[in-house]
C-alpha positions as CSV (number, residue, x, y, z in Angstrom):
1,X,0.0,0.0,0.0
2,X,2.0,2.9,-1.2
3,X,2.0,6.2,1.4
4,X,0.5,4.7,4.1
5,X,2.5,5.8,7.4
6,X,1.5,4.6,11.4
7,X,2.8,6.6,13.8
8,X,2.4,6.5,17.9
9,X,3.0,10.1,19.6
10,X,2.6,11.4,23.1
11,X,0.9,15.1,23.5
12,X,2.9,16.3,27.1
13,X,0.8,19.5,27.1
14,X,-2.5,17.9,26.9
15,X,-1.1,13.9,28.8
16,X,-2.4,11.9,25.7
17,X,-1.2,9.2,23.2
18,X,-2.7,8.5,19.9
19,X,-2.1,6.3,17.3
20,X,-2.6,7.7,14.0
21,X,-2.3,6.2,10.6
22,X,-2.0,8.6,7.3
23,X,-2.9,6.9,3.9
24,X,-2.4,8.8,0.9
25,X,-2.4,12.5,3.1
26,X,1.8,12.6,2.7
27,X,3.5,11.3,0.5
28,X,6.9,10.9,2.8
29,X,6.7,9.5,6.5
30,X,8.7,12.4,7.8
31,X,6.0,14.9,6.4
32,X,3.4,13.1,8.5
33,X,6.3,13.6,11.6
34,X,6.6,17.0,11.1
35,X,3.0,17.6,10.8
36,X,2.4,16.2,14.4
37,X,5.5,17.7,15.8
38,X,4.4,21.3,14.7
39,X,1.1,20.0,16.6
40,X,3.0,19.9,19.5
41,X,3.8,16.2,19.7
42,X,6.9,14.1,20.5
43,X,7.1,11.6,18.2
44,X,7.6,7.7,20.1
45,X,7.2,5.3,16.8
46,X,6.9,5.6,13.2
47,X,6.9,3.5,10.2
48,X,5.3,2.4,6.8
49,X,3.0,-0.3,6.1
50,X,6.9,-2.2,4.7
51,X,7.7,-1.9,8.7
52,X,4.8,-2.7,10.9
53,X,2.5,-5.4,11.6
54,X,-1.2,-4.6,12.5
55,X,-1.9,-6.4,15.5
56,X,-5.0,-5.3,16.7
57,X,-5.5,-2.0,14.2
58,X,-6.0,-3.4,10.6
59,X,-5.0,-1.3,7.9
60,X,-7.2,1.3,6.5
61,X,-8.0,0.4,3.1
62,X,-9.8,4.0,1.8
63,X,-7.3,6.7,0.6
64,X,-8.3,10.4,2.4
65,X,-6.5,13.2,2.9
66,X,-7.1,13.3,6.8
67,X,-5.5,11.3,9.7
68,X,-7.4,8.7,10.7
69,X,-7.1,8.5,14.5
70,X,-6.8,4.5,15.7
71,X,-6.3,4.8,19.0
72,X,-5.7,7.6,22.1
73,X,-5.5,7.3,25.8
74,X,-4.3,9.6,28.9
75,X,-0.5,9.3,29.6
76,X,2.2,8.3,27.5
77,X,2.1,4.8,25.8
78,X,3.4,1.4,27.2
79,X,5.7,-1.1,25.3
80,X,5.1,-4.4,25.9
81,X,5.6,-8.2,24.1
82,X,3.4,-9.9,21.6
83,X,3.9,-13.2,20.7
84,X,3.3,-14.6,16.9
85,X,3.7,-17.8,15.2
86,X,6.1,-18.1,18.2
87,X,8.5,-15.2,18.0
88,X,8.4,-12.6,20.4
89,X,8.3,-8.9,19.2
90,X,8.5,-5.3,20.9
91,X,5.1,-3.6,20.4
92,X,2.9,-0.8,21.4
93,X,0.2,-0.4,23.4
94,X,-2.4,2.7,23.7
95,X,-5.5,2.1,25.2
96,X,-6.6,-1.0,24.2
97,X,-4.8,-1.7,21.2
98,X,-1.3,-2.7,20.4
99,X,0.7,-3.2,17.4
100,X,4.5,-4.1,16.1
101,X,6.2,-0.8,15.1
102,X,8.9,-2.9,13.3
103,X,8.7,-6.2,12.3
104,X,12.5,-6.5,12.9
105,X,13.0,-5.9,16.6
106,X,12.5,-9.0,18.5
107,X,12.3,-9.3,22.4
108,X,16.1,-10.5,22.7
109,X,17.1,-7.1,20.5
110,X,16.0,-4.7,23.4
């Protein structure tokens, strides 16, 4: 899926997490980065659809030109460890939802 970015920021003004996804709005990740950081967030993960796995937040499958909020929460987000097909991977969690932010870092690399 070509220009579809995920990225997990922290608000500190506000005390809020979101997970936002962008497909088709930017057509560079670090444009979607900036956007948020002139927003006032720090940025905590980013990463194509290449990069990530969905866990629990499926891609969103209609181009728009807006961000498309998939999860947000009070206080900043909390790693944690999600097993699949037996491998265990750093992931993400905001609220209720939780996804890999690279499909390359396994438990033992952090």
């Amino acid at each position: 899926m070509a220009n579809y970015f995920r990225i997990t920021a922290y608000h500190p003004t506000e005390n809020f997490s979101v997970i936002m996804d962008s497909n088709g709005m930017f057509e560079k990740l670090w444009q979607f980065s900036a956007d948020l950081v002139q927003k006032g967030f720090k940025i905590i993960e980013v990463g194509d659809s290449n990069k990530f796995l969905e866990g629990e937040i499926p891609l969103y499958k209609l181009e728009l030109n807006k961000y498309i909020l998939r999860a947000n929460a009070k206080n900043t987000p909390q790693y944690t460890t999600v097993n699949v097909n037996g491998i265990n991977y750093k992931a993400i969690r905001v609220k209720n939802k939780t996804y890999i932010p690279d499909k390359n870092i396994i438990e033992s690399d952090y």
